[in-house]
PDB file with SEQRES, HELIX, SHEET and CRYST1 records, atoms N, CA, C and O in Angstrom:
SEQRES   1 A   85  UNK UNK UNK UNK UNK UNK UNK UNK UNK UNK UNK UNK UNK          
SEQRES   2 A   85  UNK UNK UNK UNK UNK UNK UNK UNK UNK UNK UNK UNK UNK          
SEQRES   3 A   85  UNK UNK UNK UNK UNK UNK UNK UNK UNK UNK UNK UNK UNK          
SEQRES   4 A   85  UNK UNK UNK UNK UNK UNK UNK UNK UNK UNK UNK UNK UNK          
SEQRES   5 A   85  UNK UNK UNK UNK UNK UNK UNK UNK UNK UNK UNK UNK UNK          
SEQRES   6 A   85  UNK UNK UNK UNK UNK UNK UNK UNK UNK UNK UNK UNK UNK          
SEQRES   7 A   85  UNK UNK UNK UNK UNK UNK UNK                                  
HELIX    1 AA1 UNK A    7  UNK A    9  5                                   3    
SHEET    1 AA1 5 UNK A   2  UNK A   4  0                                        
SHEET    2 AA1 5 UNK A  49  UNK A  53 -1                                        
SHEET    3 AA1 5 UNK A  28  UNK A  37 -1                                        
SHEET    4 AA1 5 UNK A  18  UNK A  23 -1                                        
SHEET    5 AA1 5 UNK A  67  UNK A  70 -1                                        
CRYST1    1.000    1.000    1.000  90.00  90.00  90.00 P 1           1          
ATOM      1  N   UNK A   1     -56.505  42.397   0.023  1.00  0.00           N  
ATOM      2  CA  UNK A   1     -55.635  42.716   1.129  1.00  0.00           C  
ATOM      3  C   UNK A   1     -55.297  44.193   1.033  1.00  0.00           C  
ATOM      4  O   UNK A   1     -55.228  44.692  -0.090  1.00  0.00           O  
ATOM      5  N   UNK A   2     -55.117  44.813   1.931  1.00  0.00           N  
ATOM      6  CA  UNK A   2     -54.628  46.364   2.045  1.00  0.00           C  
ATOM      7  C   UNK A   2     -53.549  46.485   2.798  1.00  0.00           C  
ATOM      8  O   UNK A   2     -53.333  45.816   3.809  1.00  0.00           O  
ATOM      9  N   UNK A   3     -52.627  47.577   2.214  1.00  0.00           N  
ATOM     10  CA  UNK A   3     -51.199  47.417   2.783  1.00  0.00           C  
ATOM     11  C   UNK A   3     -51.277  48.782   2.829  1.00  0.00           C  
ATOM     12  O   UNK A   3     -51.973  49.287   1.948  1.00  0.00           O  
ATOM     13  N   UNK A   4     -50.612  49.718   3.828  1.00  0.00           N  
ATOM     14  CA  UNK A   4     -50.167  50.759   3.847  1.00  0.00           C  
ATOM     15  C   UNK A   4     -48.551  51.623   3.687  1.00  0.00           C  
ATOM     16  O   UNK A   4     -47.854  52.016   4.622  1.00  0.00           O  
ATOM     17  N   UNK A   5     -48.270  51.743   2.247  1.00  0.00           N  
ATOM     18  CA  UNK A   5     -47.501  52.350   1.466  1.00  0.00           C  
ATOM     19  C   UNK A   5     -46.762  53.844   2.144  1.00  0.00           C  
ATOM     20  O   UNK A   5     -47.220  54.919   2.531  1.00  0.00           O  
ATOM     21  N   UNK A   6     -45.524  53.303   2.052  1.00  0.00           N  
ATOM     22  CA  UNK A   6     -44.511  54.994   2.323  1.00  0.00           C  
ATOM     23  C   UNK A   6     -44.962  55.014   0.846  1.00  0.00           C  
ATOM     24  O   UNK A   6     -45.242  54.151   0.014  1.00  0.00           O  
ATOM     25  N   UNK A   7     -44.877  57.328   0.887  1.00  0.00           N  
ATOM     26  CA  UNK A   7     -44.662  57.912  -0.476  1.00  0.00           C  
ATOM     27  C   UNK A   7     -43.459  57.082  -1.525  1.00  0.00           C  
ATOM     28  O   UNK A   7     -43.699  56.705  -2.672  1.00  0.00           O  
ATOM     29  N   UNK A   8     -42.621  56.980  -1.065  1.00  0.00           N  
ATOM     30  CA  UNK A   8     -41.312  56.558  -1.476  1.00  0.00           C  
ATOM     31  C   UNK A   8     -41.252  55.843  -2.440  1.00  0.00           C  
ATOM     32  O   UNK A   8     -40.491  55.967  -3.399  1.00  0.00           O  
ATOM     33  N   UNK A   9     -42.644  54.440  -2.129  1.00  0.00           N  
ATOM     34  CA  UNK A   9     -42.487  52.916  -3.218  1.00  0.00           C  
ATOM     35  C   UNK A   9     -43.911  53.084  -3.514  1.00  0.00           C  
ATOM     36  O   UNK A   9     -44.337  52.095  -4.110  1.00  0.00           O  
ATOM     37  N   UNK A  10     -44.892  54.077  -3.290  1.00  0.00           N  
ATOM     38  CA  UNK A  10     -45.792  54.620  -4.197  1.00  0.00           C  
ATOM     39  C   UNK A  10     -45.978  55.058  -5.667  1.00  0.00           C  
ATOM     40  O   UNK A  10     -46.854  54.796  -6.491  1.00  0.00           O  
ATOM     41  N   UNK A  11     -44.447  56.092  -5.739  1.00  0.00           N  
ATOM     42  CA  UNK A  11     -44.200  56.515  -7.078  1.00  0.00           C  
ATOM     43  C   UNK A  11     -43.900  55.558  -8.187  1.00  0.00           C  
ATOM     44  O   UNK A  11     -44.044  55.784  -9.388  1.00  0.00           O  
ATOM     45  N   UNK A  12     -43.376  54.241  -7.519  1.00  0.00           N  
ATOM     46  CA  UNK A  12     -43.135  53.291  -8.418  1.00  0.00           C  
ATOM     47  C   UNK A  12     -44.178  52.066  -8.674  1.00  0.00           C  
ATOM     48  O   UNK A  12     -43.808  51.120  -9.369  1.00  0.00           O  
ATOM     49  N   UNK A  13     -45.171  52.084  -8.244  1.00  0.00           N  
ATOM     50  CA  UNK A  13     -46.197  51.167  -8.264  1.00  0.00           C  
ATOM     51  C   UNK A  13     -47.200  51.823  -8.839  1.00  0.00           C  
ATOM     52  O   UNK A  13     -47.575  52.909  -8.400  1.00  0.00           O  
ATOM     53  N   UNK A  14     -47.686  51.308  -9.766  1.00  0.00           N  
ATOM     54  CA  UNK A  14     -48.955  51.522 -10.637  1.00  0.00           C  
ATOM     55  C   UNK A  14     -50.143  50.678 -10.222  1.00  0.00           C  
ATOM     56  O   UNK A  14     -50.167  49.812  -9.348  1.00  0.00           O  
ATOM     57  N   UNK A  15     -51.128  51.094 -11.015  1.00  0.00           N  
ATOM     58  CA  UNK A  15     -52.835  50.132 -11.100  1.00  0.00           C  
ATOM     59  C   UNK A  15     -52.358  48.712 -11.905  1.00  0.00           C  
ATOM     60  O   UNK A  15     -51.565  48.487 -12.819  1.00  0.00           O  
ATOM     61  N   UNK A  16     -53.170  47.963 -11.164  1.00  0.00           N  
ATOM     62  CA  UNK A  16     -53.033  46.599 -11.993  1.00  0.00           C  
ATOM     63  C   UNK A  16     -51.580  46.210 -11.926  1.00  0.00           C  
ATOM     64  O   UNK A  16     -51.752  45.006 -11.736  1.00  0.00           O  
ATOM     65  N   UNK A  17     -50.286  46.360 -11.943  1.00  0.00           N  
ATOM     66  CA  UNK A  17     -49.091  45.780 -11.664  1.00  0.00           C  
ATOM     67  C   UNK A  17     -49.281  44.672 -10.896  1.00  0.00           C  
ATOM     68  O   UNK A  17     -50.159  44.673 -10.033  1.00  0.00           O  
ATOM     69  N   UNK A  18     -48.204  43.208 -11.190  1.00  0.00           N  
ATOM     70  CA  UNK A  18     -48.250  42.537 -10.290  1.00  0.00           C  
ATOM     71  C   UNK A  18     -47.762  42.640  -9.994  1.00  0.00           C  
ATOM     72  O   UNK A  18     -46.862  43.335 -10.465  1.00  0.00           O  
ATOM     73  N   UNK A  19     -47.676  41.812  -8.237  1.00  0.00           N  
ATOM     74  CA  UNK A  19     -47.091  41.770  -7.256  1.00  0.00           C  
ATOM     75  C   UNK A  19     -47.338  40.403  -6.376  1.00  0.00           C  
ATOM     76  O   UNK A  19     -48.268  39.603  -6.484  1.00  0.00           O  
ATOM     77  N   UNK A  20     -46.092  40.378  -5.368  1.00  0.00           N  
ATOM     78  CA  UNK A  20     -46.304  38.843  -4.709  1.00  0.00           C  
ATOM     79  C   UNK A  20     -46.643  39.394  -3.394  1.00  0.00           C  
ATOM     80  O   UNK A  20     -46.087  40.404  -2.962  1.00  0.00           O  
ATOM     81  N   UNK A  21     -47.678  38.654  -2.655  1.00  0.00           N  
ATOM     82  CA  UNK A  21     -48.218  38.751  -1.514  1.00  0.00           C  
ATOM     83  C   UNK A  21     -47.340  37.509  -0.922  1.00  0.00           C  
ATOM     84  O   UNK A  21     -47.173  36.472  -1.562  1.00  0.00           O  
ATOM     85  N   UNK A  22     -46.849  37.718   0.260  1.00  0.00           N  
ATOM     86  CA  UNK A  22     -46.413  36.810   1.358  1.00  0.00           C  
ATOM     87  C   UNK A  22     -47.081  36.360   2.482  1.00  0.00           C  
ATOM     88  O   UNK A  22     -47.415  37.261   3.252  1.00  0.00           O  
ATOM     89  N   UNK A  23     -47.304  35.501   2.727  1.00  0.00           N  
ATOM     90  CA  UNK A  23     -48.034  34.663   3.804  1.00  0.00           C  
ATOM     91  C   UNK A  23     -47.192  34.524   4.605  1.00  0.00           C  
ATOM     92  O   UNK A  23     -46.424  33.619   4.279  1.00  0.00           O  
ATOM     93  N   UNK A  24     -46.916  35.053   5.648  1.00  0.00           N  
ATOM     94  CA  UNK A  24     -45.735  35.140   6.550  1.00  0.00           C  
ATOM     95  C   UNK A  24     -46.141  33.768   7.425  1.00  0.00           C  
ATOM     96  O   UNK A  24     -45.279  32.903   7.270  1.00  0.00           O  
ATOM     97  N   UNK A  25     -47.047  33.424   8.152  1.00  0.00           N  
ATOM     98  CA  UNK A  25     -47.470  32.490   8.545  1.00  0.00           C  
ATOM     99  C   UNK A  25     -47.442  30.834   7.884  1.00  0.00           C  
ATOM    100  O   UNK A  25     -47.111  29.712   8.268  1.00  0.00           O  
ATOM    101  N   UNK A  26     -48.051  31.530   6.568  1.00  0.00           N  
ATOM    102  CA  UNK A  26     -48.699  30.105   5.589  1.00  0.00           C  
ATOM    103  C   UNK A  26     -47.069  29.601   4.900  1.00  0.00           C  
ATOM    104  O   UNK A  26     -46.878  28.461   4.476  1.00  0.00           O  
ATOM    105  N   UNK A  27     -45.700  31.002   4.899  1.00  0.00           N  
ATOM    106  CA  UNK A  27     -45.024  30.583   4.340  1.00  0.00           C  
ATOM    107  C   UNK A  27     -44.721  30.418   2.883  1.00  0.00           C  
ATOM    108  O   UNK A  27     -43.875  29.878   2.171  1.00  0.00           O  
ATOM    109  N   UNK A  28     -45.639  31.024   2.791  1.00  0.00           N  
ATOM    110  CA  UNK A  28     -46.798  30.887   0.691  1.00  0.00           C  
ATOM    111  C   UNK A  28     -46.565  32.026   0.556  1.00  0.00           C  
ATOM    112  O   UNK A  28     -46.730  32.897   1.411  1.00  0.00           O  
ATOM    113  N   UNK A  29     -45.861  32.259  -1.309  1.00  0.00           N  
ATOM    114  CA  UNK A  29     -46.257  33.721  -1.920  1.00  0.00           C  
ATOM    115  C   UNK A  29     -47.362  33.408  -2.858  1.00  0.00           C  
ATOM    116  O   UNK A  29     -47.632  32.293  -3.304  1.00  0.00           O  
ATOM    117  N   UNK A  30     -48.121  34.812  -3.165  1.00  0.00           N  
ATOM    118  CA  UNK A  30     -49.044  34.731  -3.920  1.00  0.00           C  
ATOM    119  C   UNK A  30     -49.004  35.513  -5.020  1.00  0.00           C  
ATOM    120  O   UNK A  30     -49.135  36.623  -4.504  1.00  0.00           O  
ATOM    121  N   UNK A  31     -48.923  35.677  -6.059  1.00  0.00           N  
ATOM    122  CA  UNK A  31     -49.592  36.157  -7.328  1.00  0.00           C  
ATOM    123  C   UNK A  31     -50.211  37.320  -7.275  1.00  0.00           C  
ATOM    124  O   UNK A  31     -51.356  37.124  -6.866  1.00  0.00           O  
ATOM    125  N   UNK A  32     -50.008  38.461  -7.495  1.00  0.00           N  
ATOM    126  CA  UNK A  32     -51.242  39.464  -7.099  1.00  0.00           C  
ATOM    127  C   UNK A  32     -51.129  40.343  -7.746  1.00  0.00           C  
ATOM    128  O   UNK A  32     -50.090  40.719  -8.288  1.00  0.00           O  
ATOM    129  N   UNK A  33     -52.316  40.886  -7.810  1.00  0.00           N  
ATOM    130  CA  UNK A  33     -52.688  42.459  -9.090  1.00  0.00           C  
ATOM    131  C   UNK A  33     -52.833  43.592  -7.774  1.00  0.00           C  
ATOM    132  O   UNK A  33     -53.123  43.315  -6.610  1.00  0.00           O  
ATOM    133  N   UNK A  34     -52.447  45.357  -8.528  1.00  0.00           N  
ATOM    134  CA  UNK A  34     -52.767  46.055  -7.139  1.00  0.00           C  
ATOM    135  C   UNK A  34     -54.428  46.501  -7.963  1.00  0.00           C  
ATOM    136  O   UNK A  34     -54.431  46.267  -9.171  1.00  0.00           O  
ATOM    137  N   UNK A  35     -55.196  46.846  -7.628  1.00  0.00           N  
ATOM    138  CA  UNK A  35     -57.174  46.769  -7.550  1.00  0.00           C  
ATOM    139  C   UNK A  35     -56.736  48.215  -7.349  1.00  0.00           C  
ATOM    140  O   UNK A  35     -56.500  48.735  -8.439  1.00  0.00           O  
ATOM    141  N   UNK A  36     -56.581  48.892  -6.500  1.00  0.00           N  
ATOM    142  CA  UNK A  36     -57.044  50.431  -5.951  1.00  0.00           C  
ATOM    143  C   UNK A  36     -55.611  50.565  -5.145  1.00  0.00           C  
ATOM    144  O   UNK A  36     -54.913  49.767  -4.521  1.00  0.00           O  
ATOM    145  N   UNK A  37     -55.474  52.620  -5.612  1.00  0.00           N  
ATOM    146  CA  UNK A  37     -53.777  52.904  -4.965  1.00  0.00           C  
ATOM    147  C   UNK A  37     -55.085  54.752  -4.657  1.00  0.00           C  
ATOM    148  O   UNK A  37     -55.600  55.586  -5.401  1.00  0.00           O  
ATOM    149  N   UNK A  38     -55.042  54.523  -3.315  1.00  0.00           N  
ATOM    150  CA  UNK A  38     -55.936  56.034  -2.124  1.00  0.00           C  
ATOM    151  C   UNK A  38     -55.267  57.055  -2.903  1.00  0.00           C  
ATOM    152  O   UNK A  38     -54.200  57.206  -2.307  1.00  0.00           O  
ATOM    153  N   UNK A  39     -55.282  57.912  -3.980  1.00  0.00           N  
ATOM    154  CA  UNK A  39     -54.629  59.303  -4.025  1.00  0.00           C  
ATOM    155  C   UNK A  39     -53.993  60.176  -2.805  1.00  0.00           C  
ATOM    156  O   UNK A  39     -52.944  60.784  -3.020  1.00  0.00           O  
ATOM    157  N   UNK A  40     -54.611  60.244  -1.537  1.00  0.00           N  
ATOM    158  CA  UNK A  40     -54.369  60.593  -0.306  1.00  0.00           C  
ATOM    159  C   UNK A  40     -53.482  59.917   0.941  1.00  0.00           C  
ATOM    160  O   UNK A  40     -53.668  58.836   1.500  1.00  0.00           O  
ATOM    161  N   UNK A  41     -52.375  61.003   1.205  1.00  0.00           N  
ATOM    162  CA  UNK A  41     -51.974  60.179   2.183  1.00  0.00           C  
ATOM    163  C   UNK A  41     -52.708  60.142   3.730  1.00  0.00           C  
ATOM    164  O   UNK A  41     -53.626  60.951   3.870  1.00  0.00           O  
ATOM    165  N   UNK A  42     -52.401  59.319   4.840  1.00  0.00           N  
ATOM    166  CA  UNK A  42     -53.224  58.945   6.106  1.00  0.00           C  
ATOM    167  C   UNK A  42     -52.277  60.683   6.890  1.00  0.00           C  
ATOM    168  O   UNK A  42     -51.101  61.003   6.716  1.00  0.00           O  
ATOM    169  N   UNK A  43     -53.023  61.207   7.454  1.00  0.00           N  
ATOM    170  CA  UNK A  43     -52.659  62.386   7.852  1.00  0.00           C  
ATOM    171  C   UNK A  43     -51.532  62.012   9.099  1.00  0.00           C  
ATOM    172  O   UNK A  43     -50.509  62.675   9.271  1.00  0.00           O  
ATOM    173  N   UNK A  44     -51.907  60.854   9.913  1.00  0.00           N  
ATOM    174  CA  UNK A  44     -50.844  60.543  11.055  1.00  0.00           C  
ATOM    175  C   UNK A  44     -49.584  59.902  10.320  1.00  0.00           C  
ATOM    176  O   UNK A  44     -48.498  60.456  10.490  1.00  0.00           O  
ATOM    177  N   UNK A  45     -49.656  58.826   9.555  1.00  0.00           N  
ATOM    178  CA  UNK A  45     -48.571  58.112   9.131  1.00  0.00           C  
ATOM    179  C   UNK A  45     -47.792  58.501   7.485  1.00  0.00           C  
ATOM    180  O   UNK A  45     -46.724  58.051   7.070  1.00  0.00           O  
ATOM    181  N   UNK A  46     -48.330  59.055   7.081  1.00  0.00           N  
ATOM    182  CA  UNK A  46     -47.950  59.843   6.011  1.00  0.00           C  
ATOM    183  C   UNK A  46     -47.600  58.542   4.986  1.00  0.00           C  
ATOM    184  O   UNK A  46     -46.546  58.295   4.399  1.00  0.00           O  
ATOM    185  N   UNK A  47     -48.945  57.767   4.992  1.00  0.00           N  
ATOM    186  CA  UNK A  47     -48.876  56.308   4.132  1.00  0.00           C  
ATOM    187  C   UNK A  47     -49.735  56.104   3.128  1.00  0.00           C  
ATOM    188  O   UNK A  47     -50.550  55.784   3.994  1.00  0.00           O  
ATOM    189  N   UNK A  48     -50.224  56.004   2.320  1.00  0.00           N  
ATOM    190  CA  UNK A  48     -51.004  55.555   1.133  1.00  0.00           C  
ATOM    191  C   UNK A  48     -51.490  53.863   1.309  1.00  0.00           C  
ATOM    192  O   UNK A  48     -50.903  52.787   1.433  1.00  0.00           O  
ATOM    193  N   UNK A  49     -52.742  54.279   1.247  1.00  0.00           N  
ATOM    194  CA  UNK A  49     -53.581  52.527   1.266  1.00  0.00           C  
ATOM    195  C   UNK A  49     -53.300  52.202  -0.167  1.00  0.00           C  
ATOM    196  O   UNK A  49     -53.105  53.134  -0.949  1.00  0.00           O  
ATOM    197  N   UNK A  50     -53.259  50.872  -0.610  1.00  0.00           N  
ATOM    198  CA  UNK A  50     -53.137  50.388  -1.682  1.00  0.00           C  
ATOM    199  C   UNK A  50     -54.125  48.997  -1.171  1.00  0.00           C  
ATOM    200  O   UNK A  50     -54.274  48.632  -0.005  1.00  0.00           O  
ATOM    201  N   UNK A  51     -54.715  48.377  -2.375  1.00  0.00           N  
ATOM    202  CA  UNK A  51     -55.257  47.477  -1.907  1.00  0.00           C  
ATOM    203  C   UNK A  51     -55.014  46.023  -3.104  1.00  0.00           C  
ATOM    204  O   UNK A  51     -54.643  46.384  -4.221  1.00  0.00           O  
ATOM    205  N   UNK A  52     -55.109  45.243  -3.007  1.00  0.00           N  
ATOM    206  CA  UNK A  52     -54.536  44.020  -4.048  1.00  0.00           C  
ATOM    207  C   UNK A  52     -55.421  42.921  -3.462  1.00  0.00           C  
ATOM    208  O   UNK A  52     -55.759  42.548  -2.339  1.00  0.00           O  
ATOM    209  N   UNK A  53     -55.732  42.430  -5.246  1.00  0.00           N  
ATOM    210  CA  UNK A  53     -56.451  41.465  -5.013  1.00  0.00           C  
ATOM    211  C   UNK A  53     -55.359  39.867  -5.261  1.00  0.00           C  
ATOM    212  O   UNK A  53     -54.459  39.617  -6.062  1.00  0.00           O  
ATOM    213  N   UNK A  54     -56.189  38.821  -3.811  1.00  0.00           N  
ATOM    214  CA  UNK A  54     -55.447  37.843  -4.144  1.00  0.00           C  
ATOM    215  C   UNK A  54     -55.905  36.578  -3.944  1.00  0.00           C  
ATOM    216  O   UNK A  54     -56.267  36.104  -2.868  1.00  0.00           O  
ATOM    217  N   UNK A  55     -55.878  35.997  -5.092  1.00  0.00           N  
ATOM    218  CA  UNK A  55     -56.651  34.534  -5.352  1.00  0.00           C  
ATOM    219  C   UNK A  55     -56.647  33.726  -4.417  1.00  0.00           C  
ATOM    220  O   UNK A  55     -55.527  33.283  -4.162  1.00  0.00           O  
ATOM    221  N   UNK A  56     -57.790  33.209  -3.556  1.00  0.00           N  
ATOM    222  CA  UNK A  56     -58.058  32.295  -2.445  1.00  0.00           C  
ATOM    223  C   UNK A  56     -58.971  31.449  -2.996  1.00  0.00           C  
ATOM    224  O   UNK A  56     -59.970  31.262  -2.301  1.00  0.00           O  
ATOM    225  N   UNK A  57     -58.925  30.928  -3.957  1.00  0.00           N  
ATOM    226  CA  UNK A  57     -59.937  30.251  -4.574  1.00  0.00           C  
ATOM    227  C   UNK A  57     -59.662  28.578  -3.901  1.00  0.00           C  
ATOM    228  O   UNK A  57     -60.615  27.815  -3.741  1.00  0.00           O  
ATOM    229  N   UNK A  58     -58.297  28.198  -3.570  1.00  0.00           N  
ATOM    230  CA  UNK A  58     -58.646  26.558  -2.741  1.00  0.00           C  
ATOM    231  C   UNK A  58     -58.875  26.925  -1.527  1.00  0.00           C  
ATOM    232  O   UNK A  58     -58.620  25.892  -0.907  1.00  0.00           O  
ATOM    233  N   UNK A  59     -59.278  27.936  -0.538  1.00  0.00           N  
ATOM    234  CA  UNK A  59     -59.202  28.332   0.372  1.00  0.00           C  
ATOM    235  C   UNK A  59     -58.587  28.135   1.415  1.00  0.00           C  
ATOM    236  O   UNK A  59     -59.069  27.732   2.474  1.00  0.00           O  
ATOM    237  N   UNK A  60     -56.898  28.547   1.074  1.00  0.00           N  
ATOM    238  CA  UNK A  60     -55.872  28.052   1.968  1.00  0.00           C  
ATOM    239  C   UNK A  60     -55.257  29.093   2.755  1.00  0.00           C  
ATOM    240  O   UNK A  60     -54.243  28.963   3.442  1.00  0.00           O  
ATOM    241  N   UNK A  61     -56.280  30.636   2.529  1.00  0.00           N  
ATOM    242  CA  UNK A  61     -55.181  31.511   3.132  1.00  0.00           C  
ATOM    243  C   UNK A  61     -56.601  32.179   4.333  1.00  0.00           C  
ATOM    244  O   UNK A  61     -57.633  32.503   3.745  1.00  0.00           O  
ATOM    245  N   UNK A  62     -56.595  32.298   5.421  1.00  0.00           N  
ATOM    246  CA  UNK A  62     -57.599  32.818   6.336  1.00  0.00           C  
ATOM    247  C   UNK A  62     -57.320  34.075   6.238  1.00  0.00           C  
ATOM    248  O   UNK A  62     -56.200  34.521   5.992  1.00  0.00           O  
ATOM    249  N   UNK A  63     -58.620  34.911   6.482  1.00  0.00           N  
ATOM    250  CA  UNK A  63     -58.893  36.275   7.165  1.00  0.00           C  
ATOM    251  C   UNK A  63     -58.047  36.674   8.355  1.00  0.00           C  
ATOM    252  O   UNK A  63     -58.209  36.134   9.449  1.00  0.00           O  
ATOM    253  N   UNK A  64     -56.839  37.936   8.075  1.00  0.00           N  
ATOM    254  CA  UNK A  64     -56.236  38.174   9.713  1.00  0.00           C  
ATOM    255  C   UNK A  64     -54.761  37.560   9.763  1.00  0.00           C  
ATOM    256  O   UNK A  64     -54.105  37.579  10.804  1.00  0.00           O  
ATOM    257  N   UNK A  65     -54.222  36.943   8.417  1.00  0.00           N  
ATOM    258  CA  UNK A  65     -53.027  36.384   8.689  1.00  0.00           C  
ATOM    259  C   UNK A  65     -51.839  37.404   8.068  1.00  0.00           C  
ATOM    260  O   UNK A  65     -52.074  37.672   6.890  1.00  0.00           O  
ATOM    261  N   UNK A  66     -51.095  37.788   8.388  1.00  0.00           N  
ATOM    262  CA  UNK A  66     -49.642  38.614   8.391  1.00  0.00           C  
ATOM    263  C   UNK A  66     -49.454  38.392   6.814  1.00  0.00           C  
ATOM    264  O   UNK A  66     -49.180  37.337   6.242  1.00  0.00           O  
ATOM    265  N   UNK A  67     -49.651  39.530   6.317  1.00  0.00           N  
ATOM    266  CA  UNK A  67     -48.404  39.534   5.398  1.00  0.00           C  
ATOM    267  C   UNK A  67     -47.349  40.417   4.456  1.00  0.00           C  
ATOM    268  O   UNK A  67     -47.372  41.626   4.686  1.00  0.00           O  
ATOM    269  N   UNK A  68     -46.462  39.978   3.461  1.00  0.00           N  
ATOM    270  CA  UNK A  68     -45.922  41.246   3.342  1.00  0.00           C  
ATOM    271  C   UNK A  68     -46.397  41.482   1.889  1.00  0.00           C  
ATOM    272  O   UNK A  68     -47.267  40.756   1.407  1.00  0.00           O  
ATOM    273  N   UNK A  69     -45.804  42.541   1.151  1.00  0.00           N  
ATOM    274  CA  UNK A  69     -46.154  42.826   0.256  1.00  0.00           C  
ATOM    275  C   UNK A  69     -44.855  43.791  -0.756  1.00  0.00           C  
ATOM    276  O   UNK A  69     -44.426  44.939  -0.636  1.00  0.00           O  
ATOM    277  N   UNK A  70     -44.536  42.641  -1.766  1.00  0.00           N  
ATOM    278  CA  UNK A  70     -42.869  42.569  -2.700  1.00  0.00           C  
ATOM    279  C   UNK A  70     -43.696  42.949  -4.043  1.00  0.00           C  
ATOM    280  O   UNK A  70     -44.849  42.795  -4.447  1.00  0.00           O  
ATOM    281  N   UNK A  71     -42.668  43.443  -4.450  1.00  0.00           N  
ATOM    282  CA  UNK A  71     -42.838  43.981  -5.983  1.00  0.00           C  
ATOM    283  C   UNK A  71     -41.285  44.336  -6.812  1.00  0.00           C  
ATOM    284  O   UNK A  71     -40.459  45.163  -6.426  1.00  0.00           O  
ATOM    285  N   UNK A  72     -41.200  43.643  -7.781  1.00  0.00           N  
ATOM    286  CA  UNK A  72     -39.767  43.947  -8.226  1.00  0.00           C  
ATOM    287  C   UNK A  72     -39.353  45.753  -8.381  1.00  0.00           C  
ATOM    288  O   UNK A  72     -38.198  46.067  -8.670  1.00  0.00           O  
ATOM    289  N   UNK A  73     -40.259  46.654  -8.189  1.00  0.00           N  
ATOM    290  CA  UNK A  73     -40.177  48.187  -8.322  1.00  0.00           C  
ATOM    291  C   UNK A  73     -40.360  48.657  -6.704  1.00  0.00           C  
ATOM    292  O   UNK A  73     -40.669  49.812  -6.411  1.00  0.00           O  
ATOM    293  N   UNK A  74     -40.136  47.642  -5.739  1.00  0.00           N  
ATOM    294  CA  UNK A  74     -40.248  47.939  -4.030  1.00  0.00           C  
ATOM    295  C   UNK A  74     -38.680  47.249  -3.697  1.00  0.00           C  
ATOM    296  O   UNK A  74     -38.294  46.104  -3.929  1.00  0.00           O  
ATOM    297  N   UNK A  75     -38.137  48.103  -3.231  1.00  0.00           N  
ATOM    298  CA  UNK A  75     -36.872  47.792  -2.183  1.00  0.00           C  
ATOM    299  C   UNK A  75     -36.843  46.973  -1.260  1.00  0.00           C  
ATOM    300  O   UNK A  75     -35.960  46.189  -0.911  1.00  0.00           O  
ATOM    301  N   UNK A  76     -37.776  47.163  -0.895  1.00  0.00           N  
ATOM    302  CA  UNK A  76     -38.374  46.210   0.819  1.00  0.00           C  
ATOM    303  C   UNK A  76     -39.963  46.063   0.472  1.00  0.00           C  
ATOM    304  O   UNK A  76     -40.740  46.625  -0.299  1.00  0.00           O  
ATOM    305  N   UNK A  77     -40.031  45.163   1.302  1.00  0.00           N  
ATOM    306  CA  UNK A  77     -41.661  44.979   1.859  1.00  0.00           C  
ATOM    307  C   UNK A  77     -42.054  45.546   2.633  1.00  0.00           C  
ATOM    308  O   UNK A  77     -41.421  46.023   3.574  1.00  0.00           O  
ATOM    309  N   UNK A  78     -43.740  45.675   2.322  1.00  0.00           N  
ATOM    310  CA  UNK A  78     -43.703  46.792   3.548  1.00  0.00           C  
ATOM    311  C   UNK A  78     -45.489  45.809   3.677  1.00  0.00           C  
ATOM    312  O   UNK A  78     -45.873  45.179   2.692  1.00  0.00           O  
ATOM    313  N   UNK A  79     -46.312  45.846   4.919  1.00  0.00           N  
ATOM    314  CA  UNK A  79     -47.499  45.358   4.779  1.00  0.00           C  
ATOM    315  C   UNK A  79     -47.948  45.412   6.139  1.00  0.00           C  
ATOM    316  O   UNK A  79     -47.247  45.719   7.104  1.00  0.00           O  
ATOM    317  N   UNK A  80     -49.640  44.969   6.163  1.00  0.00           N  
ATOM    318  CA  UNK A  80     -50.164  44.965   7.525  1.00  0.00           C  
ATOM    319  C   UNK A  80     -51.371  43.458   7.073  1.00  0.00           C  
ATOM    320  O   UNK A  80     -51.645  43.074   5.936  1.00  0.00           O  
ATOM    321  N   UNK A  81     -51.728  43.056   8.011  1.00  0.00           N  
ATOM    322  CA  UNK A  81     -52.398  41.360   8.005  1.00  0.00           C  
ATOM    323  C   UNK A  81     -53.700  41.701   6.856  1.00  0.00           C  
ATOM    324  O   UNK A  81     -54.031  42.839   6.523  1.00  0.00           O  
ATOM    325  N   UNK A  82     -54.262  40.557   6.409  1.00  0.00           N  
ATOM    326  CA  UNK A  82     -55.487  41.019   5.579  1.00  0.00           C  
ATOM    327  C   UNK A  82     -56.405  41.092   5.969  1.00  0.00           C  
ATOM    328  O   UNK A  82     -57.301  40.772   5.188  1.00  0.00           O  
ATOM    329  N   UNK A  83     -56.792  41.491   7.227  1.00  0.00           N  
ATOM    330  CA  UNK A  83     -57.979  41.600   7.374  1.00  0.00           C  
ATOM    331  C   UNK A  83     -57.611  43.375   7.382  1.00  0.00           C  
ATOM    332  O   UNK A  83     -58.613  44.000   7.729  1.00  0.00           O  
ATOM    333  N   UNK A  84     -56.725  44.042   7.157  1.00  0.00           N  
ATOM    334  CA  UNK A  84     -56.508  45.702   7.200  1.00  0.00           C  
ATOM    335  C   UNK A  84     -56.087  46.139   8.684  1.00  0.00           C  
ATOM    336  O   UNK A  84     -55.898  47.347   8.830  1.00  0.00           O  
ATOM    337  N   UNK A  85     -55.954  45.500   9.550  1.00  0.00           N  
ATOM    338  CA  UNK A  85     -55.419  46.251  10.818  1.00  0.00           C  
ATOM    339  C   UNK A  85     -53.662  46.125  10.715  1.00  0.00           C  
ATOM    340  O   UNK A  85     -52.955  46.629  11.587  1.00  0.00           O  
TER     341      UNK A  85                                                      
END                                                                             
């Protein structure tokens, strides 16, 4: 899943940290490692991609569903659906 990060809760998130993915839809949190944090911010939104991997192994969570993205070192959630839009 890829979420797009203010600077703000960047500084506090590392590689590999977990984190809970929310299924806003499914209602389900998930378990999750962060995989890859973009060195670069997006020139319009002044956001950092981060990307986290998250176990779908009974295959209960679809491509395209909302969610957020919590970390005990994040204030708020912040996220966009998993398919990246």
């Amino acid at each position: 899943v890829e979420f797009l990060m203010p600077p703000a809760h960047l500084a506090s998130t590392v590689l590999a940290a977990e984190v809970d993915v929310v299924v806003t839809s499914a209602k389900r949190t998930v378990s999750s490692k962060v995989t890859y944090m973009w060195p670069f911010p997006n020139g319009e939104t002044n956001t950092y991609k981060v990307k986290v991997r998250v176990d779908n192994a009974d295959g209960q969570l679809s491509a395209g569903e909302r969610c957020l993205l919590e970390s005990q070192s994040l204030s708020s959630p912040t996220g966009k659906d998993s398919s990246g839009k």
